[in-house]
N, C-alpha and C positions, 0 to 999 in steps of 0.2 A: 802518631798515626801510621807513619812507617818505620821501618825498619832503622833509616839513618836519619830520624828526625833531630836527633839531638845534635846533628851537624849543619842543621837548616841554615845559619849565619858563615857557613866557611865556604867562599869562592873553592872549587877544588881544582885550581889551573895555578902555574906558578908565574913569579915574573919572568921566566925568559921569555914566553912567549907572545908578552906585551913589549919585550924590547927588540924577538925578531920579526913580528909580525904585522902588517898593513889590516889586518882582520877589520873591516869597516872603520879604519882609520881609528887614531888613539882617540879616548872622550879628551874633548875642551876643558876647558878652565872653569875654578872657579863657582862651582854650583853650592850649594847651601847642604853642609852634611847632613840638616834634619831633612831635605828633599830629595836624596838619591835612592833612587826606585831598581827594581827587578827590567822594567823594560832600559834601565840604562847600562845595563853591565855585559856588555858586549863581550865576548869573545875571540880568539883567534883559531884560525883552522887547525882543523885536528887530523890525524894518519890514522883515518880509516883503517886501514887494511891493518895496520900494524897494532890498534885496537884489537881487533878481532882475533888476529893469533895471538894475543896477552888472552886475552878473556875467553873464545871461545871452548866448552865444555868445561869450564870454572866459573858458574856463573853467582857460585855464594864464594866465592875467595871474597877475603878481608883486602878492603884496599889500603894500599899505601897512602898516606896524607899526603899532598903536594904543601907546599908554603903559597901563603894569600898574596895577591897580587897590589900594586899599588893602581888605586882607580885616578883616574882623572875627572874631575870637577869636570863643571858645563857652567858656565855666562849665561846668564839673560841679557837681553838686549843683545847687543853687537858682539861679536865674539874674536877673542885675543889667537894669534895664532897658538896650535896645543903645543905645552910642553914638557917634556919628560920629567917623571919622578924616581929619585931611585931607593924612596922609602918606601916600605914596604905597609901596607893597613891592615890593621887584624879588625877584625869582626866577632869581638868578645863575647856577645850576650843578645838579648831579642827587647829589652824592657821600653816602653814608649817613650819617645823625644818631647821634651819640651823647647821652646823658642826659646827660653829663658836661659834654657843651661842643656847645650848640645856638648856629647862627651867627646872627647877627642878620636875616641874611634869612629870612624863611619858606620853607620847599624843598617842593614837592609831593612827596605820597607816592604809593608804588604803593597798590595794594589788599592787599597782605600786613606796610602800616604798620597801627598802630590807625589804624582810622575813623572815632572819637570816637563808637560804637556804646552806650560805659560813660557817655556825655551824657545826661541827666536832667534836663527841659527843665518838665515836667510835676509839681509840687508832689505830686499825689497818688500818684505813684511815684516815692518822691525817692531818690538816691543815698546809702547812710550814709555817712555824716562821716566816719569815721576809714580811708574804704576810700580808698587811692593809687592814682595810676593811672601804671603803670611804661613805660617806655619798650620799644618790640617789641625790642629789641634784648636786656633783661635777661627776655624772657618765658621765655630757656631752650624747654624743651618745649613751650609754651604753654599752661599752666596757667593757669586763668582768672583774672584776677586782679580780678574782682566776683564779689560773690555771687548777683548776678541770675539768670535760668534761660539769659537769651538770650547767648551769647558774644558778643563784640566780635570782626566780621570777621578782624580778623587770626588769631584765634585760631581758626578754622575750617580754617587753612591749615598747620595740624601735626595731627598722626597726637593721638588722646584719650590722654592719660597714661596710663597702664596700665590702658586701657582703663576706666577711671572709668567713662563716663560712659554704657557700654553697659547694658541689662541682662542679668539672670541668664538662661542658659538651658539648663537642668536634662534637658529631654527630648529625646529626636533631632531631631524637627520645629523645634523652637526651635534648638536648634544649627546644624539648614541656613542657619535664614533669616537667624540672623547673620552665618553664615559670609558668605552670600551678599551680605550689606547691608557687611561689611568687603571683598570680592574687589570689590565692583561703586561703590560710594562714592565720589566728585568725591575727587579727589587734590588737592595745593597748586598740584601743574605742571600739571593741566587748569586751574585757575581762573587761575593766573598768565600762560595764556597768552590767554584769551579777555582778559583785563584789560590783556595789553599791545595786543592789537586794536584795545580800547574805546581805550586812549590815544592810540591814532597816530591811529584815525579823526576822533574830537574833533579835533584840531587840524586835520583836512585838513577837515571840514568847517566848522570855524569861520572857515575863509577864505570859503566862503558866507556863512554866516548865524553872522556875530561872536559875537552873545550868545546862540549855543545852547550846550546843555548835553548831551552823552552820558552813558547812565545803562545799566548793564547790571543786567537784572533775572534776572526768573522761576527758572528753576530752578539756575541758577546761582550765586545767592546767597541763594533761597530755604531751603534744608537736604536737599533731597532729589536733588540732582543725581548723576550717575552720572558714570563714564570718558567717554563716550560723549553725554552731553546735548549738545544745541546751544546755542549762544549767543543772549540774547534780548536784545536795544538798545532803548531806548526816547530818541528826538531829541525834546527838549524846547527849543521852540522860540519861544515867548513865553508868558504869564502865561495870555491868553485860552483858551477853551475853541479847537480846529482842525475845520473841517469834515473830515471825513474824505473826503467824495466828492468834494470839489473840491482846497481848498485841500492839505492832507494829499499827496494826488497828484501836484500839482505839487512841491513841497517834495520827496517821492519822486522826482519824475522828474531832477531838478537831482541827486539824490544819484546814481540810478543812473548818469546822464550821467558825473558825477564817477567814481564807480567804473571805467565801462567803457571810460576816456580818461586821465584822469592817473594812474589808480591801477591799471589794467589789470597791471600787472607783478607785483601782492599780491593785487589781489580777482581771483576769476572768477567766473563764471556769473552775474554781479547781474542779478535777474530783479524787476519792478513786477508782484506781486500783486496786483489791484483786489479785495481781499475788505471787508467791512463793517467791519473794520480794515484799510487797504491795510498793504502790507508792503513792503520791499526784503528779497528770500532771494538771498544769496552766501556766497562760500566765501573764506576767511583763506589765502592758500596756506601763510601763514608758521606760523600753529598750527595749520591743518590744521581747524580748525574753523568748521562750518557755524551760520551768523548768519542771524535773521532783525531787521532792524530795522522800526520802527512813527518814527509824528511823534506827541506830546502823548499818546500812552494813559498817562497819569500812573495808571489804575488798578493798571497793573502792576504802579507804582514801591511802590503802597498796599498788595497785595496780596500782595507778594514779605516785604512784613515781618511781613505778617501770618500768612502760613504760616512766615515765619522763628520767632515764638514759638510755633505750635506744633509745629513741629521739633525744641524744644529745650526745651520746658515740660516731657513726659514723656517717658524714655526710650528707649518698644517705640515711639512714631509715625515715628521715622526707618525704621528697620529694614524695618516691615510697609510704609509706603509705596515702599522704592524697590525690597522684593521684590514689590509688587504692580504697578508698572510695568512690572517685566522679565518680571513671566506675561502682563500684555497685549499686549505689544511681541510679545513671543515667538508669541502667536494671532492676534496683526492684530487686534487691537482697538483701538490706541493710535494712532492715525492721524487727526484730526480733518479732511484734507487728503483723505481716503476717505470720510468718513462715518460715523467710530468716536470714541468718547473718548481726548481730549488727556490729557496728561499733568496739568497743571490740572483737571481734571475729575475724574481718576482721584484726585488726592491731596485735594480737596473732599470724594469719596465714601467715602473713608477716615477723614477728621477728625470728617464727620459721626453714621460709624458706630461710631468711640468716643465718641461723642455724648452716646447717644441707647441705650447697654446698660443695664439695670438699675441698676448701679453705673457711671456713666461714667467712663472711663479721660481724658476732658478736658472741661473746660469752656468756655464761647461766651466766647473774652475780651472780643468789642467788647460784650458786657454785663458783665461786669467790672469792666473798663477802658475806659471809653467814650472817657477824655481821650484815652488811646494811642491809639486806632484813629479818632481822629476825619476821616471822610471831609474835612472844610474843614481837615486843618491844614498849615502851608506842609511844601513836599516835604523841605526843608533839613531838616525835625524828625523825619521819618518813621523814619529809621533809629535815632535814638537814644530816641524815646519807651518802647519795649517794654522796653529791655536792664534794667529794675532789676524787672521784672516778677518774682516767687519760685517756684518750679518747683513744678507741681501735684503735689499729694501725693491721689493717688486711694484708694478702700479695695478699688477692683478687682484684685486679685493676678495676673488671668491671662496664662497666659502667652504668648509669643510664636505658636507654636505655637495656641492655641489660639483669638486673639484674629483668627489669617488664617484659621481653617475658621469662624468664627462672620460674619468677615465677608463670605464667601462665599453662608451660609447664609441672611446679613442682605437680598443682594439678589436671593436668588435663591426664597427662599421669603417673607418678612416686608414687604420695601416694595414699597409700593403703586403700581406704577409709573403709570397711566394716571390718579389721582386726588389724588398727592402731589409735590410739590417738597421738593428735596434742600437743606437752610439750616442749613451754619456756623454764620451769622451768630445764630440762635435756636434755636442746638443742636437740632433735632429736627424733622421732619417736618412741611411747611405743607400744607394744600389747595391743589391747585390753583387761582391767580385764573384766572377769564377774562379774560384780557389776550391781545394779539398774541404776547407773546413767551411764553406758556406753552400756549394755544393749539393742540388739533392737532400738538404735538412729543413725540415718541415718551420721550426723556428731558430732567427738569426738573434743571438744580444752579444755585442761585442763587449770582450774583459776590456774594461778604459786601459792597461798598461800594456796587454802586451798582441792582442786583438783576435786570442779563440772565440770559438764559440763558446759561452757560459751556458747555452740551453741546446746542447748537442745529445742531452738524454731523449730528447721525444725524438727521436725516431722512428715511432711507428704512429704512420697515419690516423687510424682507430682513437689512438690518445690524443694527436693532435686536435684529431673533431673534437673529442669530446673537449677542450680546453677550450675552443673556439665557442663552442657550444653555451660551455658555461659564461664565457664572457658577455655573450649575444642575450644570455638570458637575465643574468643580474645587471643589465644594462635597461632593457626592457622593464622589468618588474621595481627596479630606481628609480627610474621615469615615472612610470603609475602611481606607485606607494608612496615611495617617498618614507620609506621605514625601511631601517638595516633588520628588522626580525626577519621578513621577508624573505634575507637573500643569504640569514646569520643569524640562528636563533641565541641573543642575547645572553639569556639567564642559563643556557647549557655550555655556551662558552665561559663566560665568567665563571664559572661551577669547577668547570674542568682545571683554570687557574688559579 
């Protein structure tokens, strides 16, 4: 597909840099060679600068090979202090693992191997003992094979067992909006093909910047993606925090270059964003999927798992969130690029408002679980701290149906827009500080990690009415009807998925 595919299996960092580097701490012990995944092969920081006078105005030089590094395993269950290796692992070939007979070499996995997701790194959500952890190959249907709430990636990527893991729904309205969250729902071939992007790019960009890492986030691996979402990369590219206005853009600029010159054949349209996160926005021609990539927003990588448990903690929050995306999309409200709520913003406004009902339908995990969502923990851990979490058991019975006209009614009569901020993170409704970022902005949703504003596009009043507008309205016409055609004509949505 590109240019260095035929090097897709070779780390291209060597071992010095696992023996002089803290780069999110060395991997643990002990993990199962047929289980070591793309999101486990961490990196150590790389000299930027020193990249760029090797490479810059050479951007088709033939690279030098580095020597493969030796990985370090990961433990389930409890974990062994890590220990160095000073053998080195090749990465021979790409042919599928069996349980039966794993080769000596460690083989990368796609994203539809386990991801070592069912890792329990964290004492105070520890894995039970007696739970195995089976090979994707004997997962069959992909029945989860933990008890945790949160599945292990691979298992995202099969259709739910006979439908387990939906819930009931008894009434018309609830019947639409499942129907609709089953017609409109990330499929295995949408994910499998943003994942094969993320792998060829990695490797063409690690001919740049050796020790970076490709990470694909947000909605894509978060729980709430659709047919139709885009792809969101996050290039992680040493340990440090990256200036975003400087350093960030250049890094950017080297990639776009890249793109629009040796990779011109696969990307098109690679477009340098300068927004207060810069971006590179292209298009996969090969999956057909529109990508935006970032340099170092490591919040994404935090924040993708953090919506992943509650994705998958209670049942109705899949559902009500990706029907509530496709009524925004559908009104021009979901557009942060205009001046309306991102999709992030949207799925915030939802978690918060099963919040924060009489009986909440979920709870704040980073008070919970403070270990798991610990903003300082290395990124290698992020994915598998949540997966033994126990799925919320609420006493709120409402239904699907019921829980999307409440949550309409929630922002369109009850929060306090001009005096309150919108916070996950403390399940419930804050004052507004006076700060720069709350400030004169029309709507408040605090990021759960690090506490911007996530809906700092609307900015102009006009938009804000009209968002308000729309809420007031498909709140009203829920109430009366009692039909999602109403407020989201059904059959031209599912059409367009």
């Amino acid at each position: 597909m590109f240019p260095n595919s035929s090097n897709l299996c070779r780390p291209p960092f060597s071992p010095k840099y696992q023996q002089q580097s803290s780069f999110f701490t060395e991997l643990p012990l002990n993990i199962p060679r047929n289980l070591l995944s793309h999101q486990q092969i961490i990196v150590p920081p790389y000299n930027f600068h020193g990249a760029v006078a090797v490479w810059r105005g050479n951007i088709e030089a033939s690279p030098t090979v580095t020597p493969v590094v030796a990985l370090q395993p990961v433990a389930y269950g409890y974990v062994s202090p890590p220990s160095r290796s000073g053998v080195a692992t090749s990465f021979p070939g790409r042919k599928r693992q069996s349980q039966q007979g794993v080769p000596e070499n460690v083989k990368r996995q796609r994203i539809h191997s386990r991801d070592s997701d069912t890792a329990v790194v964290n004492p105070a959500v520890p894995l039970p003992a007696s739970i195995s952890v089976q090979s994707p190959a004997l997962l069959g249907n992909g029945s989860p094979a933990l008890a945790g709430c949160v599945p292990p990636l691979q298992d995202t990527l099969f259709p739910d067992p006979a439908d387990s893991m939906l819930p009931v729904a008894n009434d018309e309205l609830s019947q639409q909006i499942l129907a609709l969250f089953q017609a409109c729902r990330q499929q295995a071939s949408d994910l499998n093909r943003k994942e094969l992007c993320r792998t060829e790019l990695q490797k063409e960009i690690q001919l740049i910047f050796p020790q970076s890492r490709l990470f694909l986030v947000g909605s894509s691996l978060n729980g709430f993606g659709t047919r139709t979402s885009d792809g969101d990369l996050c290039l992680v590219v040493k340990e440090e925090p990256v200036n975003q206005k400087t350093e960030a853009r250049r890094i950017l600029s080297l990639v776009q270059k890249l793109f629009s010159t040796k990779l011109s054949s696969y990307i098109e349209q690679p477009q340098l964003i300068r927004a207060k996160v810069p971006i590179v926005k292209f298009r996969d021609k090969v999956s057909n999927v529109d990508f935006d990539l970032n340099v170092n927003n490591v919040i994404g990588i935090r924040n993708t798992f953090l919506l992943r448990t509650y994705a998958f903690i209670e049942n109705r929050v899949r559902p009500l969130v990706i029907v509530i995306k496709n009524w925004a999309r559908f009104h021009e409200i979901n557009d942060a690029s205009r001046g309306t709520l991102s999709s992030y913003s949207l799925a915030l406004m939802v978690l918060h408002y099963l919040q924060t009902l009489p009986e909440p339908v979920l709870p704040s995990l980073q008070k919970n679980y403070p270990e798991c969502f610990d903003p300082t923990m290395q990124l290698y851990l992020v994915h598998q701290a949540p997966c033994a979490i126990p799925p919320y058991t609420s006493k709120n019975g409402s239904s699907l149906g019921d829980l999307l006209i409440g949550f309409f009614k929630y922002y369109a009569t009850e929060f306090d827009w001009s005096h309150q901020i919108i916070s996950v993170r403390e399940a419930k409704a804050l004052a507004r500080p006076d700060g720069v970022e709350w400030r004169d902005k029309f709507i408040c949703v605090e990021e759960p990690f690090d506490g911007t504003n996530t809906a700092r596009a609307v900015h102009e009043k006009q938009k804000f009415d009209v968002i308000r507008a729309e809420f007031a309205q498909a709140w009203r016409v829920l109430r009366d009807k009692k039909d999602l055609n109403c407020i989201l004509p059904l059959k031209t949505t599912k059409r367009r998925r």
